[in-house]
Each structure stands twice: as C-alpha cells, then as structure tokens.
C-alpha positions as a printed Julia matrix, in Angstrom:
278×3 Matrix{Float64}:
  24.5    29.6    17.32
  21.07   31.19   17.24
  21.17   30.16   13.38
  21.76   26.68   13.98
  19.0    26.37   16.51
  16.51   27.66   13.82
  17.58   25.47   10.77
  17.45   22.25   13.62
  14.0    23.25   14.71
  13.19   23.85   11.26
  14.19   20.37    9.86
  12.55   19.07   12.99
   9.26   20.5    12.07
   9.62   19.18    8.44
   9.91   16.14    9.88
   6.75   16.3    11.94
   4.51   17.48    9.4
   5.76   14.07    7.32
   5.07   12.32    9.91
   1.85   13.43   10.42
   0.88   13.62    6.78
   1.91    9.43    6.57
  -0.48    9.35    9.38
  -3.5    11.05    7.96
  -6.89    9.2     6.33
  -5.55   10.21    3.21
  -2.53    8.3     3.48
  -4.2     5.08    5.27
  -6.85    4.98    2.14
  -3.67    4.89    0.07
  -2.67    1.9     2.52
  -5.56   -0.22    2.53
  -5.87    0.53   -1.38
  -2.45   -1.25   -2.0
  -3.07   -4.3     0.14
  -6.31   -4.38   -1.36
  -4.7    -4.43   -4.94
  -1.95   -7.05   -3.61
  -5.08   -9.37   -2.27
  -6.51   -9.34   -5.61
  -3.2    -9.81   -7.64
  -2.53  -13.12   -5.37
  -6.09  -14.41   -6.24
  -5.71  -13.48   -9.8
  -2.34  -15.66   -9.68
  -3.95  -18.79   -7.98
  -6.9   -18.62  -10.31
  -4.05  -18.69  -13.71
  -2.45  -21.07  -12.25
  -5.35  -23.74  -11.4
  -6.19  -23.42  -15.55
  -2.75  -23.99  -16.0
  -2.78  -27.24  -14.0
  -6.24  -27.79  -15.68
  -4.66  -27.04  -19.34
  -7.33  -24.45  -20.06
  -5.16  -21.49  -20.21
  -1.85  -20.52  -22.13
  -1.09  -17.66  -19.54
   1.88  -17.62  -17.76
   1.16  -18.11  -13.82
   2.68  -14.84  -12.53
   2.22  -10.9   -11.92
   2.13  -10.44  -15.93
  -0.19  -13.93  -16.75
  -2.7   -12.5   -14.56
  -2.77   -9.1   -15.56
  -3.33  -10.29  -18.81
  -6.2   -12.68  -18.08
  -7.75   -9.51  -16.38
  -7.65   -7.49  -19.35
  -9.63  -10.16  -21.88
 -12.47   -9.61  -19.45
 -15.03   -6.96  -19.38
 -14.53   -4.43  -17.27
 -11.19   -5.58  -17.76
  -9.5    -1.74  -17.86
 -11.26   -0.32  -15.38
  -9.72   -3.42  -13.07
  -6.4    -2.51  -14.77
  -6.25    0.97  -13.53
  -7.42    0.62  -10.0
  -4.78   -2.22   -9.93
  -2.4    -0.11  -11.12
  -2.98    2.49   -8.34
  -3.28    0.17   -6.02
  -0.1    -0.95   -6.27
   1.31    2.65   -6.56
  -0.22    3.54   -3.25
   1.03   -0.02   -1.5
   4.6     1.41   -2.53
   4.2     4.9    -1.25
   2.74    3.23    1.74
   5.76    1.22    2.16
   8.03    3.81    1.31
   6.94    5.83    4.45
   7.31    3.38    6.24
  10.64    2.91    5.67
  10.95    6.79    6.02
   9.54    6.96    9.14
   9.11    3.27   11.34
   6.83    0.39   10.45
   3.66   -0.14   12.87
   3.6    -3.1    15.72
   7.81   -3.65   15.2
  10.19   -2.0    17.04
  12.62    0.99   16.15
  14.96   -0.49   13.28
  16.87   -0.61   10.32
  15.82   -3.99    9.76
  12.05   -3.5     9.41
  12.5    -0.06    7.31
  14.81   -2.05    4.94
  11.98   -4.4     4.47
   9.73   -1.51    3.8
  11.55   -0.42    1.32
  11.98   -3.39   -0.72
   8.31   -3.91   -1.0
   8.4    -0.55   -2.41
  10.72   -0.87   -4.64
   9.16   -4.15   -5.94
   5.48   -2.85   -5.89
   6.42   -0.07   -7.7
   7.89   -2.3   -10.29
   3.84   -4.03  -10.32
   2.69   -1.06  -10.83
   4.92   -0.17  -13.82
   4.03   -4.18  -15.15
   0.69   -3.11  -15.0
   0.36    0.42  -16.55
   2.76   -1.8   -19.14
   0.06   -4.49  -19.92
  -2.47   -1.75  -20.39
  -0.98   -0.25  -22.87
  -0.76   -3.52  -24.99
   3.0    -4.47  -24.65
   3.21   -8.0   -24.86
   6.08   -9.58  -22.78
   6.84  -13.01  -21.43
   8.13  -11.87  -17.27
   9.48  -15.27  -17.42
  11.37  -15.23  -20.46
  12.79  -11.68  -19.33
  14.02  -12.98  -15.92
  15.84  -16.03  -17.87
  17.6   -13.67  -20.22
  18.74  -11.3   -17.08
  20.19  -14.16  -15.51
  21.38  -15.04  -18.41
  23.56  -12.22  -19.36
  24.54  -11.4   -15.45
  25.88  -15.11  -15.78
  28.07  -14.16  -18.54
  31.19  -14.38  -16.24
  32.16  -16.32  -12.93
  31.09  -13.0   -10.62
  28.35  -12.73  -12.58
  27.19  -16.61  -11.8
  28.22  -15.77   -7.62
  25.79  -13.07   -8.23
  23.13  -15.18   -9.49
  23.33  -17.8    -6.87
  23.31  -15.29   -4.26
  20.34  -13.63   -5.52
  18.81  -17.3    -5.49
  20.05  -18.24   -1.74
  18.39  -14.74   -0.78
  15.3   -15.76   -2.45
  15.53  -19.47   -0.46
  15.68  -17.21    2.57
  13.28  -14.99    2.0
  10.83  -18.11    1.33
  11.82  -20.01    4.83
  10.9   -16.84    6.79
   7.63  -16.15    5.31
   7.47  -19.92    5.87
   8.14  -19.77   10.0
   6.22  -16.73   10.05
   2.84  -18.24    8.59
   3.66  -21.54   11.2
   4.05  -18.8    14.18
   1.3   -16.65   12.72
   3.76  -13.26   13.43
   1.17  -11.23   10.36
  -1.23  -11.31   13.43
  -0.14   -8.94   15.74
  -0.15   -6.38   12.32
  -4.07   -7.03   12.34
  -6.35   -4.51   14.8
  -7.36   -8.09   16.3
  -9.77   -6.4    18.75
 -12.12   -5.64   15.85
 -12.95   -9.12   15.45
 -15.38  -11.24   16.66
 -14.07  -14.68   18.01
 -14.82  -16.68   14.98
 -13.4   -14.29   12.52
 -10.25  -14.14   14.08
  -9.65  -17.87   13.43
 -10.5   -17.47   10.05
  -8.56  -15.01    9.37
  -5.63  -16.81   11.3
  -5.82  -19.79    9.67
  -6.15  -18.37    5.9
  -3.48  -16.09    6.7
  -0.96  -19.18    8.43
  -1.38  -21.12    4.96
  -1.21  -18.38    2.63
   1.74  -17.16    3.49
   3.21  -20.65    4.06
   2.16  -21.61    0.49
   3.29  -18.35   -0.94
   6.44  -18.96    1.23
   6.86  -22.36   -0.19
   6.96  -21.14   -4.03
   9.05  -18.24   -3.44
  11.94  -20.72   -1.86
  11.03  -23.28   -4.79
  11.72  -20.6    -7.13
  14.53  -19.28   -5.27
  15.99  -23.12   -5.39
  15.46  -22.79   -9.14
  17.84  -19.49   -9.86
  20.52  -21.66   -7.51
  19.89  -24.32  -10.06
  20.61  -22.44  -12.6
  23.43  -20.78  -11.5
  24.99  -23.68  -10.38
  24.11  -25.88  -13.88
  24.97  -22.28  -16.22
  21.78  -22.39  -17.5
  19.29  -19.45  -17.27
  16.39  -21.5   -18.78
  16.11  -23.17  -15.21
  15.49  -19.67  -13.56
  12.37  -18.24  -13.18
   9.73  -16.7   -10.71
   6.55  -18.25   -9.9
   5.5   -19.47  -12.99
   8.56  -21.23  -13.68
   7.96  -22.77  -10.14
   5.05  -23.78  -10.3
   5.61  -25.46  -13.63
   8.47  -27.72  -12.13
   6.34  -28.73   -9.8
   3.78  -30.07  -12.56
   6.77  -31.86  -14.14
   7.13  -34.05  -10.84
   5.15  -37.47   -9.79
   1.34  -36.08   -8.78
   2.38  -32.47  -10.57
  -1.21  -31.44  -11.17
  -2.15  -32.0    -7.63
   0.8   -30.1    -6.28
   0.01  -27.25   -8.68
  -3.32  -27.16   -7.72
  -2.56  -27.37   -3.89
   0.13  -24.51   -4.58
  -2.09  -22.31   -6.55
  -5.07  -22.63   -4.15
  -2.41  -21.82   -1.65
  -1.67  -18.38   -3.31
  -5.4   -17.66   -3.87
  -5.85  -18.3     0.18
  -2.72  -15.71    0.75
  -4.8   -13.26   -1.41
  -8.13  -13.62    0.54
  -6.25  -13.45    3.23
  -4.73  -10.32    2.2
  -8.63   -8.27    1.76
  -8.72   -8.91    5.21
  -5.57   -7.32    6.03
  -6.82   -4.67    3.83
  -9.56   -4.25    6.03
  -7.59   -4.91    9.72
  -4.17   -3.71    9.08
  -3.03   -1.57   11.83
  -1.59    1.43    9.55
C-alpha cells in the first residue's frame, strides 16, 4: 500500500515538473519563435504567389516554393536555419500543449487533439525545410498528386481520399467562422494593447485567417475532385489552389486577392508572436 502511494506521488511529481518546465521562459521563447517562423512562412507564401499571378516567378506557391525563393537570396541560409527551428520549436510548443492543456480553452480532448496535429504538421515544415537546405529538389505538389494517386489505387483507397478532402473542406469553414467571429482574439494578451492596435490587429487577423481559410477549403474541394473524377492531377495543396483559381474568369485578381490574403494571415501572425498568451 505504502508502495503504491510512493510510485503515485512520484508520477505526480513528474508530472509537475513537466508542467512547470512547458511553463518556463525557456519554453515560451521556443513559443513565440515558432509563431514567429509560421508568420514569416505565410508572408513568404503570399509574396510567391503574387509573382505567380504576375508571371515573374516559376516557384510553386506553397511551404516548399517559398523556401526555395528564400534560399536564392542572400542571407538566404541563415533565414533557412532560424526557419527551420522555428518551426521545430512551434511543434514542441504544440506538442505540450497537447500534453498538458492549451491556454484560454477549456479542459479537453478536443483542443489537445488540435495541438497535436499542428505538431505533427509543423514538424513535417521543419523536416521540408532542413530538406531544401540541403539542396533536394522536390515538387510538394507533384508529391501530394502521386500519394493520392497510389492511395486511390482501389475503391477504399478513393473513400480515403475523399475523406481526407471533406476533412480538409472542414477544416477550411472553421478557420473561416472563426476569422468572421474573431475567436484567435481571446488567445492574444489583449490588455497589452493600446486601443488602436487592437483593431489592427483584429482586423488583419479576421481576414487572414478567413483568406487562409478560404484556400485551405478550395484545396480541400480539389482532393474531393479528384477523388471523385479518379484523377490525382486535380489534387493538390495551396499551390494547386491557388492556380485553379487563376484558371477562372478574373483569375489574376483572385490570385492576387488570395495571396495578399495569406501575406495578411502572416503579419498577422508576428503579432501573435508578440501577444500570444503562452
């Protein structure tokens, strides 16, 4: 009895000290880091993909086409690396999160979950972009349609497909209502701000992350497509997206509106960098 009083106290106190370590300056550095890197990714995207509507670049208007418009510059590297550990410490941010309760939302599964997809995913930047600087040239689109491609190589595979599509959709449509309700403001330390930044900040963070909700359901819509037609060339992430939207009436314009759009989400997200309650 006495024994199993000890190892519960014991696991308790292992618990704590987790706790408290995912609490410490060390650990919100890591925090603000990663949204930092995930601001600057989103600009980097919207920036690709306004020469792409322009016709002045040949990069691919994603993660991977930004990354590798970075490295041509100078500098370019250095930007690499800190990008790279950026989004390294925005996934072991997110991963205690989802360890131990996410900040301003109640006690959950739900909101862990989330946490730990965002980990899971910004781990995966941070392996695209340790990947582009060691000189591996890939096309992320043309690896997305050729995953789809062979999971569509029977009927369960195609159900899969479409599923992971309709999640997408959904996934879009909140991010959607939740830029129209403005729900990423009660994440922000609000009190810090003066009067006029807070609207700023509101309103660049209630069109970012409709825009960026917007493409991710367009893209989303895309892998249904696909699924639906059998044909993985129709799947793709953003920069497929944003492509079919230059293919339709007033395409550039659309583009253009989209990729500013992403850019805003990006600015918006320095200044969750800098106000995230963490």
């Amino acid at each position: 009895m006495h024994s199993e009083s000890t190892t519960g106290e014991s696991t308790t106190g292992v618990i704590s000290e987790a706790k408290r370590a995912s609490e410490s300056p060390v650990a919100q550095f890591l925090a603000r880091a990663g949204l930092t890197a995930r601001g600057v990714i989103y600009i980097l995207i919207g920036w690709v993909a306004v020469l792409v509507a322009l016709g002045q670049s040949s990069q691919e208007a994603d993660q991977r086409g930004a990354l590798e418009l970075l490295a041509g510059k100078p500098y370019g590297l250095v930007s690499l690396w800190l990008l790279g550990i950026g989004f390294a410490a925005y996934a072991l941010w997110r991963l205690s999160e989802a360890a131990f309760g996410v900040t301003a939302e109640p006690p959950g599964a739900g909101p862990r979950l989330k946490s730990l997809a965002r980990a899971v995913l910004y781990a995966g930047f941070a392996y695209l972009t340790f990947d582009v600087i060691s000189g591996t040239r890939h096309s992320q689109t043309r690896q997305q349609q050729d995953m789809t491609a062979t999971a569509m190589g029977n009927t369960a595979g195609r159900w899969l497909v479409g599923i992971v599509g309709l999640a997408v959709v959904i996934v879009g449509l909140v991010l959607v209502s939740e830029g129209a309700r403005r729900k990423f403001m009660k994440y922000l330390r609000t009190w810090e701000m003066s009067q006029g930044t807070r609207r700023v900040v509101e309103l660049l963070g209630m069109v970012g992350t409709i825009a960026r909700g917007l493409v991710f359901a367009l893209a989303g819509v895309l892998v249904i497509s696909a699924a639906v037609t059998h044909k993985a060339s129709q799947s793709g992430g953003i920069d497929k997206a944003l492509l079919t939207l230059r293919n339709q009436p007033l395409g550039e314009f659309l583009v253009m509106l989209a990729a500013l759009g992403l850019a805003v989400f990006g600015i918006y997200g320095l200044c969750e960098a800098r106000w995230r309650k963490v």
